[in-house]
C-alpha beads as a LAMMPS data file, in Angstrom:
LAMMPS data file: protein, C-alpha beads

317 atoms
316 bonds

1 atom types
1 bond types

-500.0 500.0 xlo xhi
-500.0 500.0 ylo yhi
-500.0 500.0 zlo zhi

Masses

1 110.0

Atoms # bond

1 1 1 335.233 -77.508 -134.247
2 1 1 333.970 -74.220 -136.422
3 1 1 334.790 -75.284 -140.350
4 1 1 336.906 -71.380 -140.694
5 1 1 338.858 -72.113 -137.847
6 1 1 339.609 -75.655 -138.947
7 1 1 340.452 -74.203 -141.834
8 1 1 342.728 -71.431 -140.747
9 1 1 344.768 -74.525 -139.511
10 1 1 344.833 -76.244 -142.571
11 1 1 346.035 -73.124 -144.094
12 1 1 348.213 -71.047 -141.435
13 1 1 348.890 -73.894 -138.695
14 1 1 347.335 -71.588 -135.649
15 1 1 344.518 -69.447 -135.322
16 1 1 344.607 -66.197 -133.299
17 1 1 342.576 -65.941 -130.131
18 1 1 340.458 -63.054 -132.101
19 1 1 339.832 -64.964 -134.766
20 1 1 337.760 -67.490 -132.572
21 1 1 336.577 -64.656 -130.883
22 1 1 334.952 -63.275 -133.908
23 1 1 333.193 -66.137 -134.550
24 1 1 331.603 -66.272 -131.121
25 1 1 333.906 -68.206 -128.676
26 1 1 334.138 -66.076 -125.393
27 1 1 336.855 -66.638 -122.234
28 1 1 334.766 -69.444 -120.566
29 1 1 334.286 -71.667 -123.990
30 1 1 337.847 -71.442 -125.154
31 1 1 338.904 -72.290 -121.347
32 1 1 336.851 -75.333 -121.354
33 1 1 337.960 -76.325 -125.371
34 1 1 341.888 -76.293 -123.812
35 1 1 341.005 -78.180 -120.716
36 1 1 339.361 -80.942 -122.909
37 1 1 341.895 -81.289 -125.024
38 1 1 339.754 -80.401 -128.100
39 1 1 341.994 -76.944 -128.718
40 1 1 345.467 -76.612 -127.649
41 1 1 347.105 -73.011 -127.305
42 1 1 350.506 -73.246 -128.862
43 1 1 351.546 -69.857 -127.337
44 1 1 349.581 -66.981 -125.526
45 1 1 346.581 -65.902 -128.394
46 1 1 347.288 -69.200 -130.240
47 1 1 345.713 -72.011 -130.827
48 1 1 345.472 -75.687 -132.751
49 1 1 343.347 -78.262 -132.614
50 1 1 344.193 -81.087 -130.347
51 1 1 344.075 -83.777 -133.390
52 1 1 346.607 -81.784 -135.256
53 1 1 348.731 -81.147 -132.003
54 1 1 348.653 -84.736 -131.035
55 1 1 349.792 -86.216 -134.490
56 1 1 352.702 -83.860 -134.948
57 1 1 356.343 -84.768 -133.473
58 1 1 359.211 -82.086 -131.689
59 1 1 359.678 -80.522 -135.209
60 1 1 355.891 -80.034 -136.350
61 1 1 354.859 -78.936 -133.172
62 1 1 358.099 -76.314 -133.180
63 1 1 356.782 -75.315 -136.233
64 1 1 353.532 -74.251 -135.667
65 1 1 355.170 -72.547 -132.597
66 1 1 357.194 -70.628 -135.115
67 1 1 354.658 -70.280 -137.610
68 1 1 352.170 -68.811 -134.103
69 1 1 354.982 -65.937 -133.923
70 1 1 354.625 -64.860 -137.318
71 1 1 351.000 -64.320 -137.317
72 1 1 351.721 -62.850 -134.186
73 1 1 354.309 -60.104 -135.461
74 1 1 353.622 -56.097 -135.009
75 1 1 355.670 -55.992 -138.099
76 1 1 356.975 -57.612 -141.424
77 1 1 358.972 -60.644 -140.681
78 1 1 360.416 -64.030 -141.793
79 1 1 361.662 -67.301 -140.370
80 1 1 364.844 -67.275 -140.058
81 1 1 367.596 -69.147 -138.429
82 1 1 366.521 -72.403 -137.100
83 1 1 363.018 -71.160 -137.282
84 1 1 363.342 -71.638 -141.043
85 1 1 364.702 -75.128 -141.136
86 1 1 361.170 -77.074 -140.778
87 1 1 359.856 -75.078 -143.527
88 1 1 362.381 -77.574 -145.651
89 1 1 362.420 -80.761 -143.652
90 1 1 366.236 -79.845 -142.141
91 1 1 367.178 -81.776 -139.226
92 1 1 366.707 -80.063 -135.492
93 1 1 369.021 -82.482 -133.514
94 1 1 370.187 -80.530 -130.904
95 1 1 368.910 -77.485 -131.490
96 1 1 367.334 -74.737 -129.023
97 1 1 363.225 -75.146 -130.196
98 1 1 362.674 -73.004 -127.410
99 1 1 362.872 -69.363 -129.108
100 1 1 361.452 -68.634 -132.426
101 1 1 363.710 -67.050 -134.955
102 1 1 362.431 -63.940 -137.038
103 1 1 364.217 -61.926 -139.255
104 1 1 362.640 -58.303 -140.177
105 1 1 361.699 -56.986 -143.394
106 1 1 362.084 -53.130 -142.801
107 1 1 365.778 -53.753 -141.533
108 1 1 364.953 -51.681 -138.089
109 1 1 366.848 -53.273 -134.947
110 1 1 365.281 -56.775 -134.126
111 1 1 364.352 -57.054 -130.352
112 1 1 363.323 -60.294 -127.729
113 1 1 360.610 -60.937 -126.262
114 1 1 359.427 -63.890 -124.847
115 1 1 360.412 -67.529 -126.669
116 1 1 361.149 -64.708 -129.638
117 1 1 364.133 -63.371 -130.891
118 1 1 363.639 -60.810 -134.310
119 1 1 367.029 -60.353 -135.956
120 1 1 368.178 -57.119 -137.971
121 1 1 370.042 -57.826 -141.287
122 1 1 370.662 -57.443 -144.572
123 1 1 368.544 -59.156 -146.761
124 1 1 369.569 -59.745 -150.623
125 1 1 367.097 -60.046 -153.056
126 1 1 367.246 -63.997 -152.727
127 1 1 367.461 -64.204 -149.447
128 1 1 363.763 -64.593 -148.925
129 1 1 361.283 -67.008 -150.349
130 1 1 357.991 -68.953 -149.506
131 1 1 357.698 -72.188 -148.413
132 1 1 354.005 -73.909 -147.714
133 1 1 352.307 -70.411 -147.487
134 1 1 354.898 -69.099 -144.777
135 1 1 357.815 -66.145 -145.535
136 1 1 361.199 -67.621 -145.232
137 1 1 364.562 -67.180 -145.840
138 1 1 366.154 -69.387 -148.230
139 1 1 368.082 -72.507 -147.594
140 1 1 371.147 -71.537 -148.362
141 1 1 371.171 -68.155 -145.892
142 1 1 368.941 -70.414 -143.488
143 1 1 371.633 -72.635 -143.234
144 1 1 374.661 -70.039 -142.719
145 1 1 372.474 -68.603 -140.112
146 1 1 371.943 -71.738 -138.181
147 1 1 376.156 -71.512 -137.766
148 1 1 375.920 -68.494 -135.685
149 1 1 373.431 -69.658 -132.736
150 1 1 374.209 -73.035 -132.961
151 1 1 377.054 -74.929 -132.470
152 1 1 379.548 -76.952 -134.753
153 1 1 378.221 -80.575 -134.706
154 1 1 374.004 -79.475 -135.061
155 1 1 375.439 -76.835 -137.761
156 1 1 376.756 -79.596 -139.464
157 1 1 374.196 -82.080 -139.481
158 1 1 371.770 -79.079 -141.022
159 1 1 374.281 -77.746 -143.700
160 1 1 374.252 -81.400 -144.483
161 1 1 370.811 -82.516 -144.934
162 1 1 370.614 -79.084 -147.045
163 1 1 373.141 -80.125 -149.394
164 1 1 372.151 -83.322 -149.718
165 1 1 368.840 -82.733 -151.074
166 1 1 369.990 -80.221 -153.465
167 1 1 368.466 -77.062 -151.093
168 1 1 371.642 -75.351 -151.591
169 1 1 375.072 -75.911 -153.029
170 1 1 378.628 -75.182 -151.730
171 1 1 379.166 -72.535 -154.401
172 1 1 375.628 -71.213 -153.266
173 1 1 377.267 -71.028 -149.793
174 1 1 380.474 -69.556 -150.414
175 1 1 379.237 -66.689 -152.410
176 1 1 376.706 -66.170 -149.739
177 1 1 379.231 -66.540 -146.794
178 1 1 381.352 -63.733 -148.493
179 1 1 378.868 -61.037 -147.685
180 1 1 378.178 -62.434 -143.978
181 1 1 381.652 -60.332 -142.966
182 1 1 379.899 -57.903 -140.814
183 1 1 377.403 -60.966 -139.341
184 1 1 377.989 -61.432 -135.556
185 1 1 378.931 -64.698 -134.704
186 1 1 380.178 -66.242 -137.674
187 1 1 383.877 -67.670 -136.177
188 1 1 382.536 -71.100 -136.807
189 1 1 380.590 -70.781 -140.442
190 1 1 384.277 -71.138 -141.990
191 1 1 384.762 -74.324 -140.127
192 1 1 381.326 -75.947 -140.476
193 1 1 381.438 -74.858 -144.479
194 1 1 385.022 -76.557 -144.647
195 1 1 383.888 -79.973 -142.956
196 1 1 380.049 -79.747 -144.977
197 1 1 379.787 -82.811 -147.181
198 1 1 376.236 -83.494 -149.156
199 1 1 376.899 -87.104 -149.499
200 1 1 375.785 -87.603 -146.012
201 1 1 372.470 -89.264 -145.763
202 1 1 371.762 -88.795 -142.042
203 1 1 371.895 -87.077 -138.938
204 1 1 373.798 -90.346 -138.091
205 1 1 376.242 -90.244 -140.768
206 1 1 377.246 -86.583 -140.132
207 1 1 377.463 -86.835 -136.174
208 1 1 380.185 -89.785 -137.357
209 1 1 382.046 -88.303 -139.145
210 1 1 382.554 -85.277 -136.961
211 1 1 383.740 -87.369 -134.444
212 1 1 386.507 -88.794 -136.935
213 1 1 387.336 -85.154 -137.134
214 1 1 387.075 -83.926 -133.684
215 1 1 389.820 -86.968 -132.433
216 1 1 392.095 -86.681 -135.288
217 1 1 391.201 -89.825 -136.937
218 1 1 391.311 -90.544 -140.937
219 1 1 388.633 -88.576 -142.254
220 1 1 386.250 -91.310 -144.186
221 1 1 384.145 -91.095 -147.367
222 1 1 380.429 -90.884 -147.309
223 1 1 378.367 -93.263 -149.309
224 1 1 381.152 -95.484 -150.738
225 1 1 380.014 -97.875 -153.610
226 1 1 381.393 -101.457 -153.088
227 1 1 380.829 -103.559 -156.288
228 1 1 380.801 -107.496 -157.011
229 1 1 383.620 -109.179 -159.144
230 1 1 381.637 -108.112 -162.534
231 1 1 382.129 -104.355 -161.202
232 1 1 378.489 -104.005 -160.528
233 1 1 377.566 -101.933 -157.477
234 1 1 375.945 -103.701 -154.885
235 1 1 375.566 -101.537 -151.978
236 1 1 377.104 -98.164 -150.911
237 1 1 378.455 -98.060 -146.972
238 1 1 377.889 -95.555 -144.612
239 1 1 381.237 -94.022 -144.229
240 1 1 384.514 -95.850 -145.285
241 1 1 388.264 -96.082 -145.325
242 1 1 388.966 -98.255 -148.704
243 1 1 392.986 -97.881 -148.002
244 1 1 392.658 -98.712 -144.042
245 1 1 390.434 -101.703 -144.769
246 1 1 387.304 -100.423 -142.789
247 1 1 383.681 -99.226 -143.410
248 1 1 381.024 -97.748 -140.874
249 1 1 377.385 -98.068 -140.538
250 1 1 375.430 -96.051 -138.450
251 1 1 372.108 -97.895 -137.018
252 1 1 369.386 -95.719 -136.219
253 1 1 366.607 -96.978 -134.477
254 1 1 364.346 -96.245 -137.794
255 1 1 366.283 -99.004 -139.630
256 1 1 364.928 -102.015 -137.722
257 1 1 361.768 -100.552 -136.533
258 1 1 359.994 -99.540 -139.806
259 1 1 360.261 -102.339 -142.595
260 1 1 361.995 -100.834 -145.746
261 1 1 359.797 -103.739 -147.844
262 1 1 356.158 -104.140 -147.854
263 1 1 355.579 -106.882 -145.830
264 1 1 358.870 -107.410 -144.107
265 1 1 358.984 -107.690 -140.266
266 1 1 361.471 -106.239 -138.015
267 1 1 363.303 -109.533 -137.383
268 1 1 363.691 -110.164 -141.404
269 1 1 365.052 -106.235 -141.952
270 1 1 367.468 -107.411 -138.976
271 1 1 368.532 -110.651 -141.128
272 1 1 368.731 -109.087 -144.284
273 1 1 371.040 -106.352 -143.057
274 1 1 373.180 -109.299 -141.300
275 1 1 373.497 -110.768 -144.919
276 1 1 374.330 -107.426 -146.628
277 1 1 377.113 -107.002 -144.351
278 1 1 378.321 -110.506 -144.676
279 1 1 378.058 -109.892 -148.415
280 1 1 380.349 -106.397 -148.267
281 1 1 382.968 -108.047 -145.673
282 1 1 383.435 -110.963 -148.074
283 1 1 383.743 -108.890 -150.806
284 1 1 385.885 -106.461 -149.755
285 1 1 387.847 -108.234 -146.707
286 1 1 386.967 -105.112 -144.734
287 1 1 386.343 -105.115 -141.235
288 1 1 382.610 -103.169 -140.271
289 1 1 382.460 -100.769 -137.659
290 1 1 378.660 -100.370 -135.950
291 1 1 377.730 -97.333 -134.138
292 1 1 374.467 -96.576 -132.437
293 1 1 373.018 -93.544 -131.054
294 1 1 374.166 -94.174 -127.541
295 1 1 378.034 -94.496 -128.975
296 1 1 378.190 -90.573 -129.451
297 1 1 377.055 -89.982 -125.530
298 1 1 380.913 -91.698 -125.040
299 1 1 382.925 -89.891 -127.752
300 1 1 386.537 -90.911 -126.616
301 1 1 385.703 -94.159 -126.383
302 1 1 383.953 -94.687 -129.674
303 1 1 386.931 -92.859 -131.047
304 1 1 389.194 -95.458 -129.692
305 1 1 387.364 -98.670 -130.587
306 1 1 387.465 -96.744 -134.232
307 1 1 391.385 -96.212 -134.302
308 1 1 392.100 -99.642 -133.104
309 1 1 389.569 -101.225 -135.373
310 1 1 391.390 -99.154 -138.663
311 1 1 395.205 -100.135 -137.366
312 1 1 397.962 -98.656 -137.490
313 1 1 397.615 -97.016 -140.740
314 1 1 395.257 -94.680 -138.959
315 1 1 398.156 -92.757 -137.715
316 1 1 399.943 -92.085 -140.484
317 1 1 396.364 -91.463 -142.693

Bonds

1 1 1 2
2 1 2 3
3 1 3 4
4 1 4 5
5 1 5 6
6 1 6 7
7 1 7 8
8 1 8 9
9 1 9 10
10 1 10 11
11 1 11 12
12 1 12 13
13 1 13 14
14 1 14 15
15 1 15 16
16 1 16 17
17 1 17 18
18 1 18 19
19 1 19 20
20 1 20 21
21 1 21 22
22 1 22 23
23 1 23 24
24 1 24 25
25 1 25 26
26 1 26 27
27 1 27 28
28 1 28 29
29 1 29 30
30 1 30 31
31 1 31 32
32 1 32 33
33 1 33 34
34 1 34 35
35 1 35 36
36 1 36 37
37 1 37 38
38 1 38 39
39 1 39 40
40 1 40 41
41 1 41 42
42 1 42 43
43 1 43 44
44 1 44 45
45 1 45 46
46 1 46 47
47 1 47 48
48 1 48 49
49 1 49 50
50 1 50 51
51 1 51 52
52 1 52 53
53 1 53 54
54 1 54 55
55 1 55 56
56 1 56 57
57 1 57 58
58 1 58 59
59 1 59 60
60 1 60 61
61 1 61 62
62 1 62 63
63 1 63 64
64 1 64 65
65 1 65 66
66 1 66 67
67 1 67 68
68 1 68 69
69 1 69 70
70 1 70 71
71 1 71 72
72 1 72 73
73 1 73 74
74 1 74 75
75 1 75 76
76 1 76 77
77 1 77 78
78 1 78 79
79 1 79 80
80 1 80 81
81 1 81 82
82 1 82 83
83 1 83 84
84 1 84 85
85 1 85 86
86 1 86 87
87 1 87 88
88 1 88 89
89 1 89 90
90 1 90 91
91 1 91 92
92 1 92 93
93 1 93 94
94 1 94 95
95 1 95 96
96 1 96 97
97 1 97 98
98 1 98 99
99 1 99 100
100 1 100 101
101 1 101 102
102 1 102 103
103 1 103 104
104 1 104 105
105 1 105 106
106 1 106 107
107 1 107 108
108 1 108 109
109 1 109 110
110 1 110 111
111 1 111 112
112 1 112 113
113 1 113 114
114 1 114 115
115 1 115 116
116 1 116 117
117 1 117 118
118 1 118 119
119 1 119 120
120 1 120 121
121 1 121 122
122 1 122 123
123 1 123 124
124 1 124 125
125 1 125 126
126 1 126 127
127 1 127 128
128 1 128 129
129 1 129 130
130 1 130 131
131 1 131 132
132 1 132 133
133 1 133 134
134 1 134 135
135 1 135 136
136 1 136 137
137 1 137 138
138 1 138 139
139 1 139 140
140 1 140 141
141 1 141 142
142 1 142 143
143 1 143 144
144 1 144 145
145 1 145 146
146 1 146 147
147 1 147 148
148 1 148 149
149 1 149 150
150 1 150 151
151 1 151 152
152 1 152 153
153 1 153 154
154 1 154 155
155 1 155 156
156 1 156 157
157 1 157 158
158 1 158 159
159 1 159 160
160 1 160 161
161 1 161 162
162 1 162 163
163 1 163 164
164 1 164 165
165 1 165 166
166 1 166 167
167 1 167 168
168 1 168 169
169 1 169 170
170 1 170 171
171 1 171 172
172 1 172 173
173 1 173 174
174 1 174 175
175 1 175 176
176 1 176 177
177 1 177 178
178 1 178 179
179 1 179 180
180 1 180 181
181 1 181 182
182 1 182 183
183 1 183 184
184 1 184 185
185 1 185 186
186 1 186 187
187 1 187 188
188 1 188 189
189 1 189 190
190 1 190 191
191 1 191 192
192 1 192 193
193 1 193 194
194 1 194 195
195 1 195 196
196 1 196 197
197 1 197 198
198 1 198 199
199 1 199 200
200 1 200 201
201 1 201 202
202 1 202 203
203 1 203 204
204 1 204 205
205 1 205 206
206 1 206 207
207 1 207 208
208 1 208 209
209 1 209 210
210 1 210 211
211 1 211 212
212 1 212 213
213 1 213 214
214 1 214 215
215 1 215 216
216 1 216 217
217 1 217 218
218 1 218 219
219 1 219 220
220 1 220 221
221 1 221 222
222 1 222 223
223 1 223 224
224 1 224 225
225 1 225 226
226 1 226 227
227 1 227 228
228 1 228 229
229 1 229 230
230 1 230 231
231 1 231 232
232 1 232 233
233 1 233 234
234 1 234 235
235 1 235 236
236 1 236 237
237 1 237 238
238 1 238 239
239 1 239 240
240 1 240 241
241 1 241 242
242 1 242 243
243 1 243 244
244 1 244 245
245 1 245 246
246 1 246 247
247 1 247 248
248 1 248 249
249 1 249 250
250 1 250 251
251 1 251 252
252 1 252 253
253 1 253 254
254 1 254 255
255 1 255 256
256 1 256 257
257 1 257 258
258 1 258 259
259 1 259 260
260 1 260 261
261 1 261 262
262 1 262 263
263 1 263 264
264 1 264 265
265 1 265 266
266 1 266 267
267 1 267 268
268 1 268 269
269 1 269 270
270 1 270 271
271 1 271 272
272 1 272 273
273 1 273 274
274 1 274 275
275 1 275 276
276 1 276 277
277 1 277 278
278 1 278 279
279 1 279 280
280 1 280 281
281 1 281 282
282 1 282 283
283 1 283 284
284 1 284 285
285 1 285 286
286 1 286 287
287 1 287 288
288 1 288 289
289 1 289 290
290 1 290 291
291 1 291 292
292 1 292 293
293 1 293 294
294 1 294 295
295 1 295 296
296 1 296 297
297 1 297 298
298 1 298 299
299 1 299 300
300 1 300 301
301 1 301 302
302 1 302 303
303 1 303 304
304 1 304 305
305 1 305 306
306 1 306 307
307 1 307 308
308 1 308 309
309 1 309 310
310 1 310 311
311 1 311 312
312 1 312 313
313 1 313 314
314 1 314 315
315 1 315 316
316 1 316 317
């Protein structure tokens, strides 16, 4: 492939149709490039190279969609929305990567067109940022944003994952929230802000705890230490229920299939996680609750198995 166009990708993600043009591809060679695989067009006027397509999961390759629309733009415009969130490595579980995102810079009425949306608003002087060579709007508005074309649980699971790494910070959030008042859309913001918590380490974690919430159960506490006889701490749970006697650990399919220790095999990560749980129940007498991914596809039942497994005190928590 041409060294400037490889490099345009390197540097911008896409390159433009022209810009290969320019440099001597006409119609027939850039058909034949696609058809081989060797360029792939990531939306009409541009294009990747198939390496860099091939190598990149749902989130990458929505990104250089996103990043295509930019380039693409009659007029000044950031990521915005969920288009900004893998700019900063946010979660997209169960979010629309169908549509980019764009907010405009000149404030003029945004319009659709297609797999775009540009949004009119109000931009403070902190709303916008850069983020690997790209505009975008910061974390903190990114994430109120995601709360009005998204719903609750996905919200929740960004806002999250934001916090978490220190992106943003409640405070951060309410001060922002408090000029969102004329933002369409915002009935759930209050709600997802009110149920945020940054101690949540994954996608997992979150989606469990909003379940506690959705079916009325004890609401739990992310990331609880549990500590040996000398008071040392020797692992921190999941979620947990230290007064109901129960603590949850969500297993995502990462956990057993990529070792955490050089050398260690799926089988041993299995065994030592078997131990570590063995270790916690004897220390603490508490019973451990397991959820996978698939648990969340049956809700009320998961819910159930949960309030039975935490007693009656769950009631009355």
């Amino acid at each position: 492939m041409d060294d400037v166009l490889e490099a345009i990708c390197s540097e911008k993600g896409v390159f433009l149709r022209w810009e290969a043009e320019e440099l001597g591809y006409h119609d027939t060679a850039i058909a034949h490039l696609v058809r081989d695989g060797s360029w792939v067009r990531v939306r009409r006027g541009a294009y990747t190279t198939g390496p860099r397509w091939t190598s990149l999961d749902a989130a990458g390759r929505y990104a250089l969609f996103t990043r295509a629309t930019v380039r693409q733009a009659k007029t000044s415009v950031v990521l915005s929305h969920i288009s900004a969130l893998p700019e900063y490595g946010a979660p997209l579980w169960a979010l629309d990567l169908t549509r980019a995102h764009l907010t405009r810079l000149d404030g003029r009425t945004g319009r659709k067109e297609a797999g775009v949306q540009q949004h009119q608003g109000l931009l403070l002087p902190d709303d916008v940022t850069e983020r690997n060579g790209v505009g975008v709007v910061s974390a903190t508005r990114a994430a109120l944003e995601v709360t009005t074309v998204a719903e609750t649980e996905p919200s929740l699971c960004v806002i999250d994952n934001l916090l978490n790494r220190g992106l943003t910070t409640p405070k951060q959030l309410a001060q922002r929230y408090v000029a969102m008042n004329s933002w369409p859309n915002t009935l759930k913001t209050d709600l997802v802000l009110r149920l945020a918590d940054g101690r949540a380490q994954s996608v997992g974690e979150t989606r469990a705890r909003f379940l506690c919430w959705l079916f009325g159960l004890p609401a739990p506490i992310p990331q609880y230490p549990i500590v040996d006889e000398h008071g040392n701490v020797i692992a921190y749970v999941d979620l947990a229920w230290p007064k109901l006697g129960a603590f949850l650990e969500f297993d995502g399919r990462v956990k057993y299939l990529r070792p955490f220790r050089e050398g260690e095999t799926a089988a041993e990560v299995v065994i030592r996680e078997k131990r570590r749980e063995e270790l916690i129940c004897e220390l603490t007498d508490w019973r451990c609750i397991r959820l996978i991914w698939s648990d969340f596809d049956r809700a009320q039942f998961t819910a159930t198995r949960i309030r039975n497994i935490l007693g009656t005190g769950a009631s009355a928590a």
